[in-house]
BALOBA-1460 file (C-alpha; in Angstrom, 3 decimals):
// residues 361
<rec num="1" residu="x" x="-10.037" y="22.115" z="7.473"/>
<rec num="2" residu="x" x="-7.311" y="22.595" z="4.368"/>
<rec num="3" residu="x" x="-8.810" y="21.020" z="1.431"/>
<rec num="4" residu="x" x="-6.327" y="18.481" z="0.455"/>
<rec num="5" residu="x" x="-6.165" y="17.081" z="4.066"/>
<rec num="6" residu="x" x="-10.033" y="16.624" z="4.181"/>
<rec num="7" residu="x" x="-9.595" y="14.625" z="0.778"/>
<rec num="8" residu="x" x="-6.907" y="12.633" z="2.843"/>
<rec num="9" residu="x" x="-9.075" y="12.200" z="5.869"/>
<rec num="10" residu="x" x="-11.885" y="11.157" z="3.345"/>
<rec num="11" residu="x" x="-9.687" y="8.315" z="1.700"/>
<rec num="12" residu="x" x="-7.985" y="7.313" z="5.054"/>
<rec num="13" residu="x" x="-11.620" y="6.558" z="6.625"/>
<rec num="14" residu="x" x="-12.938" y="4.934" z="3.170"/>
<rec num="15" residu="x" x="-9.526" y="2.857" z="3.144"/>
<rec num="16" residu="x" x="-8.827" y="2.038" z="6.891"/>
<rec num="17" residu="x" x="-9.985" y="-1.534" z="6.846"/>
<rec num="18" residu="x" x="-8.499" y="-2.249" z="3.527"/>
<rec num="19" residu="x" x="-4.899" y="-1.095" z="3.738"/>
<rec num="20" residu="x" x="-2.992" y="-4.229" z="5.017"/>
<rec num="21" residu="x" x="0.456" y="-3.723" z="6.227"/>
<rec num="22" residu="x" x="1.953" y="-6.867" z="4.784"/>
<rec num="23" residu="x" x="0.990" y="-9.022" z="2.084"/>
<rec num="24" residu="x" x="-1.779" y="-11.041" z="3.227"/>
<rec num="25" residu="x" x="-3.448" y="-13.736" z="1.074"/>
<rec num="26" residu="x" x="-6.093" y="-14.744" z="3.960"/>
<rec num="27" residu="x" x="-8.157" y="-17.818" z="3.336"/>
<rec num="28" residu="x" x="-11.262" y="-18.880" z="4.942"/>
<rec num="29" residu="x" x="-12.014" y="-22.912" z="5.414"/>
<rec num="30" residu="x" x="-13.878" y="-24.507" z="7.548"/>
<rec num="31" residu="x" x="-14.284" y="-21.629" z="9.720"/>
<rec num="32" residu="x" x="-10.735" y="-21.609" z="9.844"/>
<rec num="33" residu="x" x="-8.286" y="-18.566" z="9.684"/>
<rec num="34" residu="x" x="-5.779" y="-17.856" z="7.366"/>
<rec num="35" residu="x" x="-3.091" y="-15.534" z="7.347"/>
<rec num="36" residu="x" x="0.099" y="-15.739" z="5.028"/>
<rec num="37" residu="x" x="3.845" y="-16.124" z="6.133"/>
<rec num="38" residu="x" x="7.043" y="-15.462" z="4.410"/>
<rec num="39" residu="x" x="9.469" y="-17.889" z="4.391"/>
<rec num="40" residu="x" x="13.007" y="-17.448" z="5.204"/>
<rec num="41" residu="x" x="15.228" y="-20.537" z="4.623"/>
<rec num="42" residu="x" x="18.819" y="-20.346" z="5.664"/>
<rec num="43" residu="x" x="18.704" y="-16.473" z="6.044"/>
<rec num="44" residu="x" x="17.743" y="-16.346" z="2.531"/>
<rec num="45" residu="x" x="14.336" y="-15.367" z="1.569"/>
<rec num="46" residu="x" x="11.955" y="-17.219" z="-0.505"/>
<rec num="47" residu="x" x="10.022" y="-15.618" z="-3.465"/>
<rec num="48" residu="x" x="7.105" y="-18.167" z="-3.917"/>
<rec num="49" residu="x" x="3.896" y="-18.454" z="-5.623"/>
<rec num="50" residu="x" x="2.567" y="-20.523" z="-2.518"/>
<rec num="51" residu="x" x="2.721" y="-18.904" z="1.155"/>
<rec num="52" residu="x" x="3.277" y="-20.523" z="4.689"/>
<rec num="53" residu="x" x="-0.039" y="-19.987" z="6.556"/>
<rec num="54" residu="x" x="-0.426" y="-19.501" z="10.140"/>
<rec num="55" residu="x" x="-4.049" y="-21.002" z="11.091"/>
<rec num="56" residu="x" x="-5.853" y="-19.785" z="13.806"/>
<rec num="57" residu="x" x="-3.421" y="-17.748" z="15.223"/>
<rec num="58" residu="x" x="-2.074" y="-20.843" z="16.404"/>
<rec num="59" residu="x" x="-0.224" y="-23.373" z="13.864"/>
<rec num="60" residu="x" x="2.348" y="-23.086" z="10.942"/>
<rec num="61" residu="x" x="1.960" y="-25.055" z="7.632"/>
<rec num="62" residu="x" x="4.097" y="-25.027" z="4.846"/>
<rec num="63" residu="x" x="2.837" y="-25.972" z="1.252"/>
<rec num="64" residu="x" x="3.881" y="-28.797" z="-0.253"/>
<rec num="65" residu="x" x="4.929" y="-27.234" z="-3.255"/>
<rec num="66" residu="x" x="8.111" y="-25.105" z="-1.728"/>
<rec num="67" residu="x" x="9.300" y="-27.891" z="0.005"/>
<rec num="68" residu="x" x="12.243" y="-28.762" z="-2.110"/>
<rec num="69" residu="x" x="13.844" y="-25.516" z="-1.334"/>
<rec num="70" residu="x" x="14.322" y="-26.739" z="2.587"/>
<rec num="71" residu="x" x="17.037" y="-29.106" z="3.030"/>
<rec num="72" residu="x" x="16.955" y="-32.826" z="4.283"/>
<rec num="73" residu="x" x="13.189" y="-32.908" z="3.110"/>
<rec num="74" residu="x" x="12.306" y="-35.657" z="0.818"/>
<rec num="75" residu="x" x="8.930" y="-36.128" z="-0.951"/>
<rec num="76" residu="x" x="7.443" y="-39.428" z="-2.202"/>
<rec num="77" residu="x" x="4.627" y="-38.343" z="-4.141"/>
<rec num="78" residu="x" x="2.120" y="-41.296" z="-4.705"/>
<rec num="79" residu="x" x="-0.984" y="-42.524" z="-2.570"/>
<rec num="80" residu="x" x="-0.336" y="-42.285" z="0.445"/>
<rec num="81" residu="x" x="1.989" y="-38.792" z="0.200"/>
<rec num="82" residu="x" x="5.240" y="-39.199" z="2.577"/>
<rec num="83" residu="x" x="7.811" y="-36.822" z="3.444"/>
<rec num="84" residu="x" x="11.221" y="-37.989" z="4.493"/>
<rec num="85" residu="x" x="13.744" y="-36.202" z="6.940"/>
<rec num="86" residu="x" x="16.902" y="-37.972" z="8.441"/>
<rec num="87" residu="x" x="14.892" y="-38.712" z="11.322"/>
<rec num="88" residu="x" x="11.986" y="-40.352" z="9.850"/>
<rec num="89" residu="x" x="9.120" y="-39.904" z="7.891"/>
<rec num="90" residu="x" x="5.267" y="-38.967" z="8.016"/>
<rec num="91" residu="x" x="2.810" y="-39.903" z="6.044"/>
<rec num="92" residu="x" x="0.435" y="-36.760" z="5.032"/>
<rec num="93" residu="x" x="-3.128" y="-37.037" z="6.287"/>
<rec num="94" residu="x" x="-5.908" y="-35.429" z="7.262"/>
<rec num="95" residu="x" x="-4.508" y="-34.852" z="11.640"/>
<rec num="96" residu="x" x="-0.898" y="-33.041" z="10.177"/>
<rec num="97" residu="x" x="-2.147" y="-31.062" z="6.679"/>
<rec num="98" residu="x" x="-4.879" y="-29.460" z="4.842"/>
<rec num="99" residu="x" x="-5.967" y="-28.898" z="1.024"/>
<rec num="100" residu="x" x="-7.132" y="-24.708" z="-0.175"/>
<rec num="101" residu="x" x="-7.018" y="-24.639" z="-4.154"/>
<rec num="102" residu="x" x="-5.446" y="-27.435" z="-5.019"/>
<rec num="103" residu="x" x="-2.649" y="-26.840" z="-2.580"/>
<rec num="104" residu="x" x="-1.502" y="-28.884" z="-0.066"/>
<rec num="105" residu="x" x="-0.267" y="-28.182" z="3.389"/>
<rec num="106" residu="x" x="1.515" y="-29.431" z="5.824"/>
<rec num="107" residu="x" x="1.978" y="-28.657" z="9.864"/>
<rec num="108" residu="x" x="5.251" y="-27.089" z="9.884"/>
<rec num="109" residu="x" x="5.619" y="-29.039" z="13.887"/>
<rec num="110" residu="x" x="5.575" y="-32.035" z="11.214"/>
<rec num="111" residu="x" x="8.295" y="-31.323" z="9.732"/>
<rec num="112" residu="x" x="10.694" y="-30.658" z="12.488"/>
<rec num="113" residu="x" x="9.759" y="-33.649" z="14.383"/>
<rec num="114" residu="x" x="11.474" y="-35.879" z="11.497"/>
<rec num="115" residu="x" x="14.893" y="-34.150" z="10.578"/>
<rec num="116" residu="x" x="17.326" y="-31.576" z="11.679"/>
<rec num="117" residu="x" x="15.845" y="-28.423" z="11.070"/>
<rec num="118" residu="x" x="15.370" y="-25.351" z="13.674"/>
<rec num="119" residu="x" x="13.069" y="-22.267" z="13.342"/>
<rec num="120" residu="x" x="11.572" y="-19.415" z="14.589"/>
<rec num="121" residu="x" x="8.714" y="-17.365" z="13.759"/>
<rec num="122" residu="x" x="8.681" y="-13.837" z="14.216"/>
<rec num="123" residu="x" x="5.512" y="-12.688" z="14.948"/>
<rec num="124" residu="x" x="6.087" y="-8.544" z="14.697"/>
<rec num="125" residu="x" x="6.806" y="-9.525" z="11.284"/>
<rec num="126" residu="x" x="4.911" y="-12.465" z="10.250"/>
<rec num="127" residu="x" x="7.900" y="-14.523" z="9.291"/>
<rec num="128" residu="x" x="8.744" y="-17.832" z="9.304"/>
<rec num="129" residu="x" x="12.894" y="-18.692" z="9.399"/>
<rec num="130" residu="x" x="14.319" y="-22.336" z="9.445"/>
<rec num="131" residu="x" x="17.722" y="-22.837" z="9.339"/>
<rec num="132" residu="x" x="19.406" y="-26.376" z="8.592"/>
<rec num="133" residu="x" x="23.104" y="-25.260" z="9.845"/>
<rec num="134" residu="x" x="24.785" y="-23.102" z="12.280"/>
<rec num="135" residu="x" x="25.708" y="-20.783" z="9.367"/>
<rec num="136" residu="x" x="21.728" y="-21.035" z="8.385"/>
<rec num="137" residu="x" x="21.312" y="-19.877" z="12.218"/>
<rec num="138" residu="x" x="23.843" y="-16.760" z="12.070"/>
<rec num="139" residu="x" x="22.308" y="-15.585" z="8.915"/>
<rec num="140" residu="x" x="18.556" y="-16.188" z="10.478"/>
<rec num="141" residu="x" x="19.654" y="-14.650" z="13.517"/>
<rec num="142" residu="x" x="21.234" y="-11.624" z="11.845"/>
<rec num="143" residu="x" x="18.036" y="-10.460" z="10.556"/>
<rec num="144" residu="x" x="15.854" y="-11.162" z="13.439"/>
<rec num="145" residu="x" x="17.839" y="-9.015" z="14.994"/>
<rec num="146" residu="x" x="17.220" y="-6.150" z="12.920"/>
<rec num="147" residu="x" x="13.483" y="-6.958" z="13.117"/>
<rec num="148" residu="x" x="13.504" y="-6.882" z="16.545"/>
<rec num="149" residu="x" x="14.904" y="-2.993" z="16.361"/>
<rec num="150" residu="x" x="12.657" y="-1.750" z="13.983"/>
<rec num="151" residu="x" x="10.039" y="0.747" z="14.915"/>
<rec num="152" residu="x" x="6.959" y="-0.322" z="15.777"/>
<rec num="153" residu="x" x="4.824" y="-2.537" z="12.728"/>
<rec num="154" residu="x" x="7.626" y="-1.688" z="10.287"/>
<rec num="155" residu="x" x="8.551" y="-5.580" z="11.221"/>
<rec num="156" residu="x" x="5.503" y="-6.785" z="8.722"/>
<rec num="157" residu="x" x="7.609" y="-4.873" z="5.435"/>
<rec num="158" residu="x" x="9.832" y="-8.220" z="5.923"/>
<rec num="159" residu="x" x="9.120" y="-10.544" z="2.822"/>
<rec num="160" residu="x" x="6.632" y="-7.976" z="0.984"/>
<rec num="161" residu="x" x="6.551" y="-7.143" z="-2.488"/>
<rec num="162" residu="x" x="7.027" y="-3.835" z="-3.439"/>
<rec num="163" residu="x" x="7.900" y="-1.202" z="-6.136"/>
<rec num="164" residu="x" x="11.125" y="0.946" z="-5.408"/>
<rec num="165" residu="x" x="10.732" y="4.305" z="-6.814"/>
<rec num="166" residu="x" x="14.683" y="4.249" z="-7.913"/>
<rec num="167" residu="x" x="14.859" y="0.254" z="-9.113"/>
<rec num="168" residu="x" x="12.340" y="-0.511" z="-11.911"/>
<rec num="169" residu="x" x="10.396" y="-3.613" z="-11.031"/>
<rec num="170" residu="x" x="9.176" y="-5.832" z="-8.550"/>
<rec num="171" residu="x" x="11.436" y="-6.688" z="-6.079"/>
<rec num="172" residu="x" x="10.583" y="-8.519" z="-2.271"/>
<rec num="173" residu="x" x="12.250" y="-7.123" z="0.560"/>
<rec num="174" residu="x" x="14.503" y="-9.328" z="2.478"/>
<rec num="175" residu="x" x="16.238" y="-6.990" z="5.215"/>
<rec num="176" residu="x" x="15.737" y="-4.305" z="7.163"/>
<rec num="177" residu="x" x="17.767" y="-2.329" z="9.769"/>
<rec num="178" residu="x" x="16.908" y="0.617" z="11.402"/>
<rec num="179" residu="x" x="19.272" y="3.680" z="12.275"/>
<rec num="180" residu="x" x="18.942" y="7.646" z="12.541"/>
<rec num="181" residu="x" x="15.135" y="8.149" z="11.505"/>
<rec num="182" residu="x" x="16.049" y="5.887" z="8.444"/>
<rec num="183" residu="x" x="15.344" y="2.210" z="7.230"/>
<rec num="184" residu="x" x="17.965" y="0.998" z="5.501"/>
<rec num="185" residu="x" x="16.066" y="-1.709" z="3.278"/>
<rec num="186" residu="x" x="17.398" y="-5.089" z="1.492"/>
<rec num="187" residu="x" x="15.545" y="-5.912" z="-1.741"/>
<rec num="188" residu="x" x="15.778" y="-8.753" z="-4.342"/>
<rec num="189" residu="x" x="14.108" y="-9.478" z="-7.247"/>
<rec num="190" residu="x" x="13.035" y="-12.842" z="-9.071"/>
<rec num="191" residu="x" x="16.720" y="-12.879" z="-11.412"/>
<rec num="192" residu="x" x="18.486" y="-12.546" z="-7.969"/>
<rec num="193" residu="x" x="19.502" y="-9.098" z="-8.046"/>
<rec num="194" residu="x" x="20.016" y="-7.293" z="-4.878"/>
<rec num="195" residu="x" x="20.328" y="-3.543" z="-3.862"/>
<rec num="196" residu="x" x="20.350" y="-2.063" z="-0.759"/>
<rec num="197" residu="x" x="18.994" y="1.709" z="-0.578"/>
<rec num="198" residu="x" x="17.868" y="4.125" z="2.785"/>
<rec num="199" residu="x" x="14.477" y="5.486" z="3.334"/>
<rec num="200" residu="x" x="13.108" y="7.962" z="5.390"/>
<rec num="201" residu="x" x="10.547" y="6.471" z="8.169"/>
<rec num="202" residu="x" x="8.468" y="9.250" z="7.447"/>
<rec num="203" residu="x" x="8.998" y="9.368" z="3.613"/>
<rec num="204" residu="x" x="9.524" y="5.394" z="2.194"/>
<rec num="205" residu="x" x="10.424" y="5.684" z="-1.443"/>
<rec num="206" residu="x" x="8.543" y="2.430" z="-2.334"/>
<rec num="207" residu="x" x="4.626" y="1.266" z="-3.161"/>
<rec num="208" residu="x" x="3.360" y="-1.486" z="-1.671"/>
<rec num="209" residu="x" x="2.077" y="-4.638" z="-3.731"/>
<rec num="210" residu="x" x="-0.215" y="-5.559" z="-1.324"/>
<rec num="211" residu="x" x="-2.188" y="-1.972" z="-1.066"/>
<rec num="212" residu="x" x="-2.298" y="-1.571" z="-5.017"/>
<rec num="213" residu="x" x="-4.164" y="-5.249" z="-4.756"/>
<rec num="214" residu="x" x="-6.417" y="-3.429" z="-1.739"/>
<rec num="215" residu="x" x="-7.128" y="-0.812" z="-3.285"/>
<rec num="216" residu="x" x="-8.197" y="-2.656" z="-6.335"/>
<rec num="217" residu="x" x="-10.130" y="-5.209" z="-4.786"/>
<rec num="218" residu="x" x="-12.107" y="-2.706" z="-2.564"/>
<rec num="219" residu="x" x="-12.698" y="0.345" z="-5.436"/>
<rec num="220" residu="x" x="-13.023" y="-1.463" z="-8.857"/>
<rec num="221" residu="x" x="-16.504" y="-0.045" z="-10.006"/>
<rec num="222" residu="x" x="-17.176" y="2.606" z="-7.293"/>
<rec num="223" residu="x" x="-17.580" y="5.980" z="-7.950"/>
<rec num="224" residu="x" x="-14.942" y="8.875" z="-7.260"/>
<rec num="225" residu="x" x="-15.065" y="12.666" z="-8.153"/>
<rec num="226" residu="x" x="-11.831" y="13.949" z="-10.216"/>
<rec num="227" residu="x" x="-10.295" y="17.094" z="-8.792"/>
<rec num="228" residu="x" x="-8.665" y="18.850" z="-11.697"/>
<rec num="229" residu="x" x="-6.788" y="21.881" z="-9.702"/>
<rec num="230" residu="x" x="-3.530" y="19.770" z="-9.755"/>
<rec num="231" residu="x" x="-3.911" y="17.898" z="-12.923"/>
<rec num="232" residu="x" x="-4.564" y="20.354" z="-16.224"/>
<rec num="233" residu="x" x="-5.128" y="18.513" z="-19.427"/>
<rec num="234" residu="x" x="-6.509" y="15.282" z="-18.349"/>
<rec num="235" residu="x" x="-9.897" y="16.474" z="-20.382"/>
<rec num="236" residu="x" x="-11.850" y="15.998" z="-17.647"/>
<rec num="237" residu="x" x="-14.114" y="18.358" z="-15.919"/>
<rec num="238" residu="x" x="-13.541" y="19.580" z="-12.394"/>
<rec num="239" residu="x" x="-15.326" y="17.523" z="-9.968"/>
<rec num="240" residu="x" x="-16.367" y="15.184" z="-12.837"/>
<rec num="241" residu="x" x="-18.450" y="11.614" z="-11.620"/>
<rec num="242" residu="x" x="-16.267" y="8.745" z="-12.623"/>
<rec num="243" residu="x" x="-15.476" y="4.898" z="-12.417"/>
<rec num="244" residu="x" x="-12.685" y="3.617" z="-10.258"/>
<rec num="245" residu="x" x="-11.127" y="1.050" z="-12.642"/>
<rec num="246" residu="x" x="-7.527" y="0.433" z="-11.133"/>
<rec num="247" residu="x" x="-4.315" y="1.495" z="-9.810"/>
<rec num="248" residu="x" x="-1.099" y="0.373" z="-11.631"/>
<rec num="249" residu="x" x="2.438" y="0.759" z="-12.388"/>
<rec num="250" residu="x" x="4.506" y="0.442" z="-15.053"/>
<rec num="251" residu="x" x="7.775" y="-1.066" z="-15.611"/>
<rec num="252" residu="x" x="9.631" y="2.125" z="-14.346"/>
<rec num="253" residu="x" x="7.146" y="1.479" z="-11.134"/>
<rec num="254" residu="x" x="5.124" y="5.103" z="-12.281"/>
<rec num="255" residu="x" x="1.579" y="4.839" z="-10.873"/>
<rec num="256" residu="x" x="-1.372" y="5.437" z="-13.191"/>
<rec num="257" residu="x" x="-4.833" y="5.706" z="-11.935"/>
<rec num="258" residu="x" x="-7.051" y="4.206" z="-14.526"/>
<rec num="259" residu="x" x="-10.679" y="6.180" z="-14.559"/>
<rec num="260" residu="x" x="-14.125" y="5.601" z="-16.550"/>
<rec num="261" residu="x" x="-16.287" y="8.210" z="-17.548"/>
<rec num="262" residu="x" x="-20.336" y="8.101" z="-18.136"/>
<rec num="263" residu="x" x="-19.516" y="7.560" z="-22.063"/>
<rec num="264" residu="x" x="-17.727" y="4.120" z="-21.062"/>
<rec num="265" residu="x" x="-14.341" y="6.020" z="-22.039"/>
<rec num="266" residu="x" x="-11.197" y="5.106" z="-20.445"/>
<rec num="267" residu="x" x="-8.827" y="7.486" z="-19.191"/>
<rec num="268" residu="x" x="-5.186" y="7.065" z="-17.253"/>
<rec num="269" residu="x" x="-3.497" y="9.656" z="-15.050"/>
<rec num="270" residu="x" x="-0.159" y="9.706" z="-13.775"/>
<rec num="271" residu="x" x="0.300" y="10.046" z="-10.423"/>
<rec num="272" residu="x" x="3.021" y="12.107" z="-8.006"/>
<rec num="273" residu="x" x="5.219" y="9.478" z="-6.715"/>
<rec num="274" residu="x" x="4.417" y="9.417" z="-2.787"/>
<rec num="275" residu="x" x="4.956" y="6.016" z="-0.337"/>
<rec num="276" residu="x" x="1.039" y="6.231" z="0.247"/>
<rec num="277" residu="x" x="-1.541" y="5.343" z="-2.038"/>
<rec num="278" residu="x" x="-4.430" y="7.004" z="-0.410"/>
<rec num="279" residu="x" x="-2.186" y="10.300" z="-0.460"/>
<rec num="280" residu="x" x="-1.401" y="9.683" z="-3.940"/>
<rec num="281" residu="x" x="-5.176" y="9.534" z="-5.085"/>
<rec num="282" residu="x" x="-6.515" y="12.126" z="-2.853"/>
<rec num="283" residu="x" x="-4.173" y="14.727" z="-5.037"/>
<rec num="284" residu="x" x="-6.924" y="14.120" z="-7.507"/>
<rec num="285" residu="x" x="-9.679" y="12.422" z="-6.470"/>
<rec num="286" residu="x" x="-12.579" y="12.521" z="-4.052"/>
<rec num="287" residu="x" x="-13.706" y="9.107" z="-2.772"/>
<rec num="288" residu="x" x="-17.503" y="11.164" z="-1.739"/>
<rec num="289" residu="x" x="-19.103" y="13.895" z="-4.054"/>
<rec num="290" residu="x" x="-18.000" y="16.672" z="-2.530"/>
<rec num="291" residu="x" x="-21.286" y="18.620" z="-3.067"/>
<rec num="292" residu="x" x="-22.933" y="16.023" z="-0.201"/>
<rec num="293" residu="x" x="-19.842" y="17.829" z="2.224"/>
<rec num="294" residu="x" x="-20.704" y="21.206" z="1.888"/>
<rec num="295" residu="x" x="-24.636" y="22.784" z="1.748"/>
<rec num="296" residu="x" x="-23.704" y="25.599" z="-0.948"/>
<rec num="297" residu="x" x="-26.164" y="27.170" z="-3.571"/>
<rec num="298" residu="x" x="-26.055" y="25.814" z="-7.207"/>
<rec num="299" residu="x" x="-24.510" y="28.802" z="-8.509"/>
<rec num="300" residu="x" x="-21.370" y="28.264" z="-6.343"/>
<rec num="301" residu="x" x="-21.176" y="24.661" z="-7.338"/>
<rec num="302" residu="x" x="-21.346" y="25.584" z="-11.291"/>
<rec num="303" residu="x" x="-18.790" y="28.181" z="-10.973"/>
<rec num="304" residu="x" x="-16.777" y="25.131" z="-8.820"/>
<rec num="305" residu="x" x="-17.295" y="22.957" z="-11.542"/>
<rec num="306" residu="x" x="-15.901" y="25.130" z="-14.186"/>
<rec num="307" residu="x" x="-13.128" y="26.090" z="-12.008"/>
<rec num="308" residu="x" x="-14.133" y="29.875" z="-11.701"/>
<rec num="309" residu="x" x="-14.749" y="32.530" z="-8.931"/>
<rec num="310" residu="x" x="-17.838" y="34.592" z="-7.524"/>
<rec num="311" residu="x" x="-18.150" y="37.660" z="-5.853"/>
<rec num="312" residu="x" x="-18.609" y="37.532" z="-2.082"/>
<rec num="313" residu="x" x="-17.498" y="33.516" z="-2.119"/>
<rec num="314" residu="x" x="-15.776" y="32.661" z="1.045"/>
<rec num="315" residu="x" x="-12.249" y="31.231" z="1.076"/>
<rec num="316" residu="x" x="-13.127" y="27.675" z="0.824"/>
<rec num="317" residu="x" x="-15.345" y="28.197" z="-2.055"/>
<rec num="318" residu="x" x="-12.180" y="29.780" z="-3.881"/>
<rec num="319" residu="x" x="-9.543" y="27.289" z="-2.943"/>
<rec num="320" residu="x" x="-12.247" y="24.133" z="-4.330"/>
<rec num="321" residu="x" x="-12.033" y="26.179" z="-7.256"/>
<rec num="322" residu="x" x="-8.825" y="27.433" z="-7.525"/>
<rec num="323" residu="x" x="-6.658" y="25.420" z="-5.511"/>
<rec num="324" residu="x" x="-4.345" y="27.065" z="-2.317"/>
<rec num="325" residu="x" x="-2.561" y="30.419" z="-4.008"/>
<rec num="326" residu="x" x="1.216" y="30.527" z="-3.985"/>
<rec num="327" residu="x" x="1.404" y="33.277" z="-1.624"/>
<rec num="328" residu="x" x="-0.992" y="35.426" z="0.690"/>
<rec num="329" residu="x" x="-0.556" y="39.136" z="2.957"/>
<rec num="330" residu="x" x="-2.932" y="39.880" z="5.398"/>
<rec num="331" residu="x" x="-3.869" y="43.345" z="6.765"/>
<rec num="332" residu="x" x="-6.128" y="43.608" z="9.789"/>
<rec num="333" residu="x" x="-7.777" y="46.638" z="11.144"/>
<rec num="334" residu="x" x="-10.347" y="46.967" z="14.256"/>
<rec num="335" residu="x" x="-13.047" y="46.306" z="11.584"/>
<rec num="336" residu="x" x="-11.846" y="44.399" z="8.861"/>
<rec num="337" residu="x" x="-9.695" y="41.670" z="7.745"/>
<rec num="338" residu="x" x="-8.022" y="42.362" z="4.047"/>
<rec num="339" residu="x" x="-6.232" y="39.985" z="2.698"/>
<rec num="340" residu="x" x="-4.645" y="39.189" z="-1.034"/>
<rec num="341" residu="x" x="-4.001" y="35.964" z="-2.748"/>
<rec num="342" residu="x" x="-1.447" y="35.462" z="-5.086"/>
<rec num="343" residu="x" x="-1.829" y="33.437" z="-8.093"/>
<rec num="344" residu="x" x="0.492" y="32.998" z="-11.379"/>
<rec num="345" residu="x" x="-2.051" y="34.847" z="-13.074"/>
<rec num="346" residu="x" x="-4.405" y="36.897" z="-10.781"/>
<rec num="347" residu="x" x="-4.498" y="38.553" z="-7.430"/>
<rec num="348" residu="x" x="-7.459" y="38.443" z="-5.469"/>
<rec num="349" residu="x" x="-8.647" y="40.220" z="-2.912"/>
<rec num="350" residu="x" x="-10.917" y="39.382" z="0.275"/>
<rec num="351" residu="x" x="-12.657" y="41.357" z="2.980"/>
<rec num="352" residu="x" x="-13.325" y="39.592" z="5.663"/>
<rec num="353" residu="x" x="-13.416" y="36.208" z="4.526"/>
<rec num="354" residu="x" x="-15.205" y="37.246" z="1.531"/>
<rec num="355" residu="x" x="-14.671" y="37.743" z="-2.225"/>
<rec num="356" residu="x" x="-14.346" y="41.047" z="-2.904"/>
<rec num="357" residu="x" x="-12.058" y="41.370" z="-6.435"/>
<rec num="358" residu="x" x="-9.980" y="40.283" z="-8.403"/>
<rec num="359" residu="x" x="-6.765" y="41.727" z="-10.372"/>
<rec num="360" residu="x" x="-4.716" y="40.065" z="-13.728"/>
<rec num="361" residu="x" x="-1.143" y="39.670" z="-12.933"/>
């Protein structure tokens, strides 16, 4: 298997149970579950501290705290806590809410029973739209529309917070439609500014919010093995044991991978701007010491580590070490296979599978 796509497959398995595909902010009361919900009110998204959650798979409640951005509600805050709609009002107990962190609730059924407003929840995208108008409706209806046409699980990049590779900063994404292999993707950020920009399916031009936090949650203070072949000047060693601290960005949304050596010394490394995070790291990381993969003498492994070459090693040995060459030719006889790799500064040369020489460019 090619090197860099074992790395991959490494960090894929590591990272398969903690790479959501939406933000998720999952509580767990009671022996209650928890999943979050954007909110979409009038067509227009909402960028809130405070999430809708859908409990049990079954009901909708809407914190208390975003409530004055829906129209015709009306809250009395006092003891007992009432909400007001032009149909009538409820008072908030323990049968139509519930408290997490200080927050409370409320059962978005609740709501609709005492005024005007409509909804729907779309459940490919874990969305929650209420509209208070016809116009509301159009606008609602115009993007569930588009959700409905996107490929399969794309739905769920509705209402998540990411970082555009093009658009410094955080922006939420309120719109996508679908067309020729490409998303063609709505964003907004907290000031209100909104661009629209296309993105390959295959090649999204984005990081998600919600796998940096993953990422961070799951590998702050495990261990990872730096592979220097595509990195040169980081001053650390080839295959060097280190301390997963975090992945970050900065304000032009550039990812750094922030890594602790034995001596408690911090060091960040930028990293090639890809959609996947797991892709990103595996360029220069190993989530598993790579000497526990392969059952090769110490003398291979200390030429590894210090990135040189040994007669007779085989081709593996010499791509961990070197990294793929830039070019190869291949020459087979009835007997033997020759071939030559190309570097920028050396040529080498195998026979059979093998080592045999090298040349200086």
């Amino acid at each position: 298997m090619n090197k860099k796509w074992l790395r991959v497959w490494i960090w894929m398995m590591m990272f398969a149970i903690v790479i959501p595909a939406q933000t998720i902010h999952a509580v767990n009361v009671k022996g209650s579950t928890y999943q979050s919900v954007s909110l979409f009110v009038n067509g227009k998204f909402q960028i809130t501290q405070q999430y809708t959650q859908f409990v049990n798979n079954n009901k909708l409640y809407i914190p208390i705290k975003i409530m004055d951005r829906i129209p015709g509600i009306t809250i009395q805050y006092g003891s007992p806590l009432t909400i007001t709609g032009n149909k009538g009002s409820i008072t908030v107990n323990d049968s139509n809410s519930f408290a997490y962190a200080g927050v409370t609730y409320v059962m978005y059924k609740s709501l609709l029973a005492i005024t005007d407003l409509d909804g729907k929840y779309a459940s490919s995208a874990q969305v929650l739209f209420l509209w208070s108008d016809d116009e509301g409706k159009r606008a609602s209806s115009e993007i569930l529309t588009n959700i409905s046409q996107l490929p399969a699980n794309f739905g769920y990049f509705v209402g998540e917070k990411i970082y555009p590779f093009y658009y410094p900063g955080a922006y939420w994404i309120t719109d996508i439609r679908y067309a020729s292999s490409s998303l063609y993707i709505t964003i907004q950020n907290k000031s209100g500014d909104t661009y629209e920009f296309n993105s390959p399916v295959s090649d999204l031009d984005f990081l998600l919010d919600s796998e940096l936090t993953s990422f961070n949650q799951n590998w702050h203070g495990k261990y990872v093995w730096f592979d220097n072949r595509a990195y040169n000047g980081s001053g650390l060693n080839h295959l060097e044991k280190l301390t997963f601290i975090a992945v970050q960005v900065n304000d032009q949304n550039d990812a750094f991978v922030t890594l602790q050596k034995s001596n408690g010394k911090q060091v960040g490394i930028k990293l090639n701007r890809q959609y996947d995070i797991g892709t990103m790291l595996s360029d220069i990381l190993w989530s598993k010491n790579p000497r526990t993969l392969y059952n090769w003498s110490n003398s291979v492994w200390t030429a590894i580590s210090k990135n040189k070459l040994l007669n007779n090693m085989t081709r593996e040995q010499v791509i961990l070490s070197w990294g793929e060459p830039s070019d190869k030719n291949t020459y087979q006889s009835s007997s033997l296979t020759y071939e030559q790799w190309i570097y920028s500064g050396a040529y080498l040369y195998f026979w059979n599978g093998r080592l045999n020489s090298a040349q200086s460019r």
